[in-house]
DRENDO-1510 file (C-alpha; in Angstrom, 1 decimal, always signed):
<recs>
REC; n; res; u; v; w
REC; 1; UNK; -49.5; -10.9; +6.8 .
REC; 2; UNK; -49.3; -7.4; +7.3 .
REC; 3; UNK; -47.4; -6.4; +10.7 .
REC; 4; UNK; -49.0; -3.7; +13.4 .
REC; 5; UNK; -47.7; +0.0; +12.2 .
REC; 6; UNK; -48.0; +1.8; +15.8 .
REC; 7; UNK; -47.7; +5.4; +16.2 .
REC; 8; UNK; -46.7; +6.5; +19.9 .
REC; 9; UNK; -47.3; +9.8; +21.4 .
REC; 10; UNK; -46.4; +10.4; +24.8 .
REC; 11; UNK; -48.3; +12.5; +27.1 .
REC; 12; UNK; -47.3; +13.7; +31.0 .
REC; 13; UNK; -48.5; +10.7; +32.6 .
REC; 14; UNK; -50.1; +8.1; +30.2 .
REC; 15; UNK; -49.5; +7.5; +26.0 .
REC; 16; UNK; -51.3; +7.1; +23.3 .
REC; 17; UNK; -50.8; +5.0; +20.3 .
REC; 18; UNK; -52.9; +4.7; +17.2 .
REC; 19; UNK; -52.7; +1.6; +15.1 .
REC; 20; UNK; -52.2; +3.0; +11.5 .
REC; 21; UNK; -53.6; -0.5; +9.5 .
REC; 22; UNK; -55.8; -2.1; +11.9 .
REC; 23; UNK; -58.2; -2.7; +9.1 .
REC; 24; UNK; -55.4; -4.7; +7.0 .
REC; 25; UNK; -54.5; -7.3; +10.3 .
REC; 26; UNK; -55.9; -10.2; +11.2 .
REC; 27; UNK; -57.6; -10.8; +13.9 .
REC; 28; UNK; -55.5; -12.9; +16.3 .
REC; 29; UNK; -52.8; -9.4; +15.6 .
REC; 30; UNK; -56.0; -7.2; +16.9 .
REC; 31; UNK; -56.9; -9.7; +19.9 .
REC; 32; UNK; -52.8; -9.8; +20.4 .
REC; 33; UNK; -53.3; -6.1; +21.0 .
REC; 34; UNK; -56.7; -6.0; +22.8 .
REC; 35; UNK; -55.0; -8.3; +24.9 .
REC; 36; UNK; -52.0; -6.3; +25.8 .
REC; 37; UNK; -54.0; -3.0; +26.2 .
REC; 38; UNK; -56.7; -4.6; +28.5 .
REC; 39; UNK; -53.2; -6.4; +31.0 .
REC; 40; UNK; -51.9; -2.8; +31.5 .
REC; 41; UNK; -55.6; -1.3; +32.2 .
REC; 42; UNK; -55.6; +0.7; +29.3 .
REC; 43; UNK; -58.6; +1.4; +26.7 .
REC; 44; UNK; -58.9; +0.9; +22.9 .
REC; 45; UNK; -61.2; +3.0; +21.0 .
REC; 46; UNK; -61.8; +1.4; +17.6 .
REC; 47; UNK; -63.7; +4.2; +16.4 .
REC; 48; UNK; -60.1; +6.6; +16.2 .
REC; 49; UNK; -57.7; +3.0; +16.1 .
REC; 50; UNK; -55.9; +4.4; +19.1 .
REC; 51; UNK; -55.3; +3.1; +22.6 .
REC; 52; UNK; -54.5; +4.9; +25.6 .
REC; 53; UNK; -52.6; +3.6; +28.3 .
REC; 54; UNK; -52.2; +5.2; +31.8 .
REC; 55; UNK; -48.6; +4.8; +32.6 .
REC; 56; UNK; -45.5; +7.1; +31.9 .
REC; 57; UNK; -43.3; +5.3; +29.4 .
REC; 58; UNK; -40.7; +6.3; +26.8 .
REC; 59; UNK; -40.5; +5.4; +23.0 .
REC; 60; UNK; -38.1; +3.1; +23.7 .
REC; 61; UNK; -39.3; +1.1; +26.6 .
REC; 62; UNK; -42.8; +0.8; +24.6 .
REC; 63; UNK; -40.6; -0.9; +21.7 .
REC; 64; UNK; -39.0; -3.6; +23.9 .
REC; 65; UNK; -42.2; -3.9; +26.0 .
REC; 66; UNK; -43.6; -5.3; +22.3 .
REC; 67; UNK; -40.5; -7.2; +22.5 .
REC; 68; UNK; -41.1; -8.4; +25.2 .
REC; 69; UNK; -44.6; -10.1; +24.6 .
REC; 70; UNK; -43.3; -11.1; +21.2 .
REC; 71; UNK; -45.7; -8.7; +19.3 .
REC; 72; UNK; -43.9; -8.0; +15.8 .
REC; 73; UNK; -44.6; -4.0; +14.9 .
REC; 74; UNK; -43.7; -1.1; +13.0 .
REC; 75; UNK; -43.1; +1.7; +15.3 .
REC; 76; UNK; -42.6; +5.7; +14.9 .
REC; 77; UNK; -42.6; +8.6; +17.4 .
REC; 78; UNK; -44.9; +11.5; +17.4 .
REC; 79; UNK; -43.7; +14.5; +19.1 .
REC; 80; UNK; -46.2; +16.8; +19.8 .
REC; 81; UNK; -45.5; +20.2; +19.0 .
REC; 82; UNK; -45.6; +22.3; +22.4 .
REC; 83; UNK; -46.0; +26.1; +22.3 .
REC; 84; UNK; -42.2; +27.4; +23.1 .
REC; 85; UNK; -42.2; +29.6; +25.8 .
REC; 86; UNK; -38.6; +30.1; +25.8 .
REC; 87; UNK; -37.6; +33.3; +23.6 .
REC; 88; UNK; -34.3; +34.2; +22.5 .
REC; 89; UNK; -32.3; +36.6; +24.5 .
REC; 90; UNK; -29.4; +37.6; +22.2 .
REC; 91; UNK; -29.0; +38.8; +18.4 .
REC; 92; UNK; -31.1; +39.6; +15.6 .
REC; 93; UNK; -34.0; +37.3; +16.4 .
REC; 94; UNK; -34.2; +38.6; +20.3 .
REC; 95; UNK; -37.8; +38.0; +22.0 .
REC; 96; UNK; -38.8; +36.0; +19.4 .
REC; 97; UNK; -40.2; +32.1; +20.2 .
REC; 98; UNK; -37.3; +29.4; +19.3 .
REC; 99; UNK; -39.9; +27.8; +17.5 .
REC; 100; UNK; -40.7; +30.9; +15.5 .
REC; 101; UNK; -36.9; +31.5; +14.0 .
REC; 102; UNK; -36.3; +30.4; +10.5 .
REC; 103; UNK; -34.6; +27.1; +9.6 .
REC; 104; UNK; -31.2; +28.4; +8.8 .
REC; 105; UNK; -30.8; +30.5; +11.9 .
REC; 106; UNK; -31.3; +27.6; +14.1 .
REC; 107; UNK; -28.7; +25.4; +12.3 .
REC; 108; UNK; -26.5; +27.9; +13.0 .
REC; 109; UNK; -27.3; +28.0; +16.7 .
REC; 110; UNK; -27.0; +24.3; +16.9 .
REC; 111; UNK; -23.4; +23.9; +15.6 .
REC; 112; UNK; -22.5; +27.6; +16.9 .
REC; 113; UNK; -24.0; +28.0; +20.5 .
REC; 114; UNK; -23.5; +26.7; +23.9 .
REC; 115; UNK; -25.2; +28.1; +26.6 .
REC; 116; UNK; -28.3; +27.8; +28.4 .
REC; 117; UNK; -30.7; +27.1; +26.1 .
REC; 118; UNK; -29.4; +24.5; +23.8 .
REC; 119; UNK; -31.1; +21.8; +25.1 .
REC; 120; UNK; -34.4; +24.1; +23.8 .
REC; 121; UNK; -32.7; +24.5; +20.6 .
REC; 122; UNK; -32.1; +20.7; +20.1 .
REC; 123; UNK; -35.6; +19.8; +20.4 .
REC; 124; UNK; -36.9; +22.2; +18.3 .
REC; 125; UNK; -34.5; +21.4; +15.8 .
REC; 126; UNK; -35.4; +17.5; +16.1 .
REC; 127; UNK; -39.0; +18.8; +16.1 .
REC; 128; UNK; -38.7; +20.3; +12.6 .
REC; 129; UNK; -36.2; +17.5; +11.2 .
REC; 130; UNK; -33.8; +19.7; +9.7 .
</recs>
């Protein structure tokens, strides 16, 4: 029996998750998760497989609520990609958008810089996986 695949996206002040293979589980898994979307007042749209739940929650805290109600599932993250409005304010890429510099630069500025912005530079380099 194929397990739930869930992909989470979190918003400001609810999350999202869409169910990748809801056409390939049974249907005790769907009622399982029917179930646990209608307890937390949330709404499931089986036209787009995706549920939306109005509560601010982390990645992590959605994985061990699963735990939690013993609902076996494959999880990833989506990070939605937010217009920077942060611009660099030194060197050769000045007033451009951090998420508009090339890959190698910001490698460099992860291992190399340590002021103000590097939480800004962290994100964007998690965002691009590199």
């Amino acid at each position: 029996m194929a397990k739930p695949h869930f992909i989470f996206t979190k918003y400001t002040n609810s999350f999202s998750v869409h169910v990748d293979n809801l056409e390939q589980l049974s249907v005790q898994q769907i009622q399982q998760i029917e179930a646990f979307v209608s307890e937390r007042n949330g709404i499931f749209d089986f036209n787009t497989y995706t549920f939306v739940i109005k509560k601010r929650l982390e990645f992590n805290e959605f994985i061990l609520l699963l735990e939690h109600i013993l609902l076996e599932a494959v999880c990833e993250e989506k990070i939605l990609k937010i217009q920077q409005k942060s611009k660099v304010e030194f060197g050769k890429f000045k007033g451009m958008f951090y998420s508009d510099i090339p890959d190698a630069y910001l490698l460099w500025l992860k291992s190399n810089y340590r002021g103000k912005d590097r939480s800004i530079i962290e994100a964007e380099v998690s965002f691009r996986s590199i």
